[in-house]
C-alpha positions as CSV (number, residue, x, y, z in Angstrom):
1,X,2.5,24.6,-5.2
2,X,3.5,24.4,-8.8
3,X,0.9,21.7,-10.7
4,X,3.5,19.0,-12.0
5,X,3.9,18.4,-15.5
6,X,2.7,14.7,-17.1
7,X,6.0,13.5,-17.1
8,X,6.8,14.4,-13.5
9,X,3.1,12.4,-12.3
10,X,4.4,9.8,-14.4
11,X,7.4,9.1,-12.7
12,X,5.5,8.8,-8.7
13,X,5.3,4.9,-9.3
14,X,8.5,3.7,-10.9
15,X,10.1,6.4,-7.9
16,X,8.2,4.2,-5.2
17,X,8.9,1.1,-6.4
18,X,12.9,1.1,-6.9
19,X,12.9,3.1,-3.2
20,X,10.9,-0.1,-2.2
21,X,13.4,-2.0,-4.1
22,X,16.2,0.1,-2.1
23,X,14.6,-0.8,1.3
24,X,14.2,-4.6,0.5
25,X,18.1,-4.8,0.0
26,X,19.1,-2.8,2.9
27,X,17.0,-5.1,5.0
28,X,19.2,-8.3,3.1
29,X,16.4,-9.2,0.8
30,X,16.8,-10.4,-2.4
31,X,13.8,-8.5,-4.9
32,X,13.2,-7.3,-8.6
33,X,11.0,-5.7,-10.5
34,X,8.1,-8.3,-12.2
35,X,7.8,-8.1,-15.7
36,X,6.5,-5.0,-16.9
37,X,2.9,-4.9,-17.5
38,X,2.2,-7.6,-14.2
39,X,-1.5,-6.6,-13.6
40,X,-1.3,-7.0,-9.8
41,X,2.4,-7.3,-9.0
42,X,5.2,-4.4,-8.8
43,X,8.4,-6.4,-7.2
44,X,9.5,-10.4,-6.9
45,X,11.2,-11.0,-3.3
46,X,13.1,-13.9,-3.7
47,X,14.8,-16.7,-1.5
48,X,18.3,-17.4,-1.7
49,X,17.8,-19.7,-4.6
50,X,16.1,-16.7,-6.7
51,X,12.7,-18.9,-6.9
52,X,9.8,-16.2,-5.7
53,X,8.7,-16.5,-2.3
54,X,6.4,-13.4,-2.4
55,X,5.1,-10.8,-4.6
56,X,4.8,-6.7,-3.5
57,X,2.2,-4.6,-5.3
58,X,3.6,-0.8,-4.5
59,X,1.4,2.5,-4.7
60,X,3.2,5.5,-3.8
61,X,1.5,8.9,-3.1
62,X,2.7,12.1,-3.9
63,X,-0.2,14.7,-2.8
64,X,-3.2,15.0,-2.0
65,X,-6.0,16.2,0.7
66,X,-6.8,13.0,2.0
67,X,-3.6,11.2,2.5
68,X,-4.3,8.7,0.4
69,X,-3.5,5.8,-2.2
70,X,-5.3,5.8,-5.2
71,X,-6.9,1.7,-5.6
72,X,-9.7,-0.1,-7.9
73,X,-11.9,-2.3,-7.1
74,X,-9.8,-5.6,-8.2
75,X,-8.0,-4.8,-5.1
76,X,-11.1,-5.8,-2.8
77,X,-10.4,-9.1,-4.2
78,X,-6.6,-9.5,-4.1
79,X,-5.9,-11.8,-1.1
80,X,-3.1,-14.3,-1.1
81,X,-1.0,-15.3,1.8
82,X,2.4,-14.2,0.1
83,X,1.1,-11.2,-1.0
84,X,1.6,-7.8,0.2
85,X,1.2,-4.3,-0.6
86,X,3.6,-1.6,0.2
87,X,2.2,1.6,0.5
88,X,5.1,4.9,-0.3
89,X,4.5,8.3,1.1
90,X,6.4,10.7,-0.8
91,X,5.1,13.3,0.6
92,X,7.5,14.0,3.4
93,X,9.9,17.0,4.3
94,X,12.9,17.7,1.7
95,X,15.7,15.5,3.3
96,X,13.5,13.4,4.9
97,X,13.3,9.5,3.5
98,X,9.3,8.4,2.4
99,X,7.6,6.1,4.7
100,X,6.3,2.8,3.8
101,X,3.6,0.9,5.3
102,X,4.0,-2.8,4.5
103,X,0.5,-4.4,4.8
104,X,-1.0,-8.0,3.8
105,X,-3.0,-8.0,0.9
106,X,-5.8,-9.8,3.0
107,X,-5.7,-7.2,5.0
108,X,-5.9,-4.1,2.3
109,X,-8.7,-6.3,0.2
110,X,-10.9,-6.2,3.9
111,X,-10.0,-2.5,4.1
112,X,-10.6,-1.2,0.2
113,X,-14.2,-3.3,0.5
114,X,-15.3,-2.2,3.9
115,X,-14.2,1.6,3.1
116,X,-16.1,1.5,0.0
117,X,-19.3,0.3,1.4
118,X,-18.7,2.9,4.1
119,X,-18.4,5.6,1.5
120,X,-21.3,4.6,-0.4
121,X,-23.6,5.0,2.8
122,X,-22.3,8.4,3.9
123,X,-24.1,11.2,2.2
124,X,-22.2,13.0,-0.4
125,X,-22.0,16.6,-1.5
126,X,-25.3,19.0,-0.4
127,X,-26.9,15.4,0.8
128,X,-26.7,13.4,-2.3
129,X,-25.8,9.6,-2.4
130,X,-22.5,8.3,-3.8
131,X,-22.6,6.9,-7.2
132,X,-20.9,2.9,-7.8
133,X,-17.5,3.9,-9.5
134,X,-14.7,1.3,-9.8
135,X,-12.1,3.8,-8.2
136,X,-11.5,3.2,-4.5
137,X,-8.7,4.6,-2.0
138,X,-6.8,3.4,0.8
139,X,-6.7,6.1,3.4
140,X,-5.2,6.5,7.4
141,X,-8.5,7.9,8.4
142,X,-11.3,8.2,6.6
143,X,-14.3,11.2,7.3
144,X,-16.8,8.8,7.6
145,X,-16.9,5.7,9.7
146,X,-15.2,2.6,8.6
147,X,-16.1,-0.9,10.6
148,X,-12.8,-2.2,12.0
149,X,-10.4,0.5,10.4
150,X,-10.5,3.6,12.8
151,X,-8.4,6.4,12.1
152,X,-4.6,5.7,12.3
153,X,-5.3,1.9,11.5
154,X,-1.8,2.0,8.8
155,X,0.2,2.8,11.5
156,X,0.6,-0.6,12.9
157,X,2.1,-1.3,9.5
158,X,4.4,1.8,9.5
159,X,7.8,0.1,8.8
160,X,7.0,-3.6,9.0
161,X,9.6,-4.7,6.8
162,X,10.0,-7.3,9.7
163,X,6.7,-8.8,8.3
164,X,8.7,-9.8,4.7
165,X,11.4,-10.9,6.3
166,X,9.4,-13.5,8.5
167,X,8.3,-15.3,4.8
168,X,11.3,-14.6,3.0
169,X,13.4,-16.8,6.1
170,X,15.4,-14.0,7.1
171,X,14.7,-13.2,10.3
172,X,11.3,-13.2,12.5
173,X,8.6,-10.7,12.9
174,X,10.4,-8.4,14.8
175,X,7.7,-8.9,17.6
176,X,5.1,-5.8,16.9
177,X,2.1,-7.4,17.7
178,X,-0.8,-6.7,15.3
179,X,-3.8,-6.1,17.0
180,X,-7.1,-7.3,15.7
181,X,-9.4,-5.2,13.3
């Protein structure tokens, strides 16, 4: 595969943010982009009177051996109730639409910090510990263990547009029950 130019890497997050956009309004949402330069948030869903009911902070993924979403470690501390993050994969057959996993930022913050510490314990390269670095990632499995997110644990969130729509007022949580951990 071709390495992509600077401008084509530059143009993975605005791509997964307007399809998120796209998504919100088929499912009868109301959204916008925030203001650009909004440190933790990408898109404003709004109620019918256009106040903002909840905030989406969107990482999209392109590539990349690990299946993962590139994070830092503000994000172990981002954790309000109306806050979510929606997670784009990109990286999907030609014809094919991305898949988003829509997961509560209390929920990602748990994750990022948990995975982290996890990662720091494994042993890296030849035996060697992990260095502290400010970078973390959001994986669907992980190759080491991480306490109360096994392999596969996005998939509960695969499509749970349902779970917007349950704060926005538009419909209910389309009954998907989230099991613990």
């Amino acid at each position: 595969m071709a390495e992509r130019t600077a401008v084509q890497k530059s143009l993975v997050g605005p791509s997964g943010e307007h399809f998120v956009l796209f998504r919100l309004y088929q499912q009868g949402m109301l959204a916008s982009l925030s203001p650009p330069g909004s440190p933790t948030i990408d898109v404003l869903i709004l109620a019918a009177d256009e106040s903002v009911i909840a905030t989406l902070q969107v990482k999209t993924r392109t590539r990349g051996a690990d299946g993962g979403w590139h994070m830092g470690e503000k994000h172990e501390h981002i954790s309000q109730p109306r806050c979510f993050y929606a997670f784009v994969d990109l990286e999907v057959p030609v014809g094919s639409l991305p898949v988003t996993y829509i997961i509560p930022s209390s929920e990602v913050a748990k994750m990022v910090a948990a995975s982290y510490r996890a990662w720091l314990e494994a042993p890296g390269k030849g035996g060697r510990e992990h260095q502290d670095t400010p970078l973390r990632r959001v994986q669907p499995a992980h190759p080491y263990d991480v306490p109360d997110f096994p392999d596969g644990w996005m998939d509960r969130y695969r499509e749970r547009w349902d779970l917007l729509k349950a704060v926005v007022g538009t419909g209910p949580a389309d009954g998907k029950a989230l099991p613990e951990g």
